[in-house]
N, C-alpha and C positions, 0 to 999 in steps of 0.2 A: 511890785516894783519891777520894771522893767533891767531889764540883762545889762545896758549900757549903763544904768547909775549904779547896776552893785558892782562893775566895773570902774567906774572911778570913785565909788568907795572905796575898794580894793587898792587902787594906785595913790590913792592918798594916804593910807596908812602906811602902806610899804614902804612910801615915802619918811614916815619917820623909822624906820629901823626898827622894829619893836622885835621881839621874838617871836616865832612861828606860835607860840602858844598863848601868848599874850596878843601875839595878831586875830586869833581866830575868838576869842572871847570879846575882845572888842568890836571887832568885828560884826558879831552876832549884835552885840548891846548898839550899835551904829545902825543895823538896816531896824531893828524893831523901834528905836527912837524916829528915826525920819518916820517910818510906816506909821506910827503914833501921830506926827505930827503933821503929815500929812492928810490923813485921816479923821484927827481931831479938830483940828487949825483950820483943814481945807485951804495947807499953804502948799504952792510948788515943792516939787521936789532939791529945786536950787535953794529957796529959800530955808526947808527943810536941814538940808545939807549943812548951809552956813551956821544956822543954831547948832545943831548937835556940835559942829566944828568947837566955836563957842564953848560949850558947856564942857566939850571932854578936852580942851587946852592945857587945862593946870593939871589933867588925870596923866596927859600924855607924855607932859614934860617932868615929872615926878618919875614916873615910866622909864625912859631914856635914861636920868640920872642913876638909875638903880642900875 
């Protein structure tokens, strides 16, 4: 994965708030998902992006509530 998409991976979770330690776990679980599904899929990295978005929504907003 190139340095600009773990970059705005980066700005989109900071984006919600999460705590440094909860930021860096998901984090990890965010670049091996796209790399998974870029990999497997052989979908863009955008496309990539938007699924995982998707998938970890209800994880994120659980997250925040706590």
């Amino acid at each position: 994965m190139e340095k600009n998409q773990l970059i705005e991976i980066e700005k989109y979770l900071k984006s919600k708030n999460l705590s440094s330690a909860v930021f860096a776990e998901v984090y990890d679980h965010f670049v091996m998902l796209i790399s998974e599904l870029i990999n497997k899929q052989e979908i863009s990295f955008p496309e990539a992006f938007v699924q995982t978005q998707i998938k970890w929504q209800n994880e994120l907003e659980m997250v925040k509530a706590d």
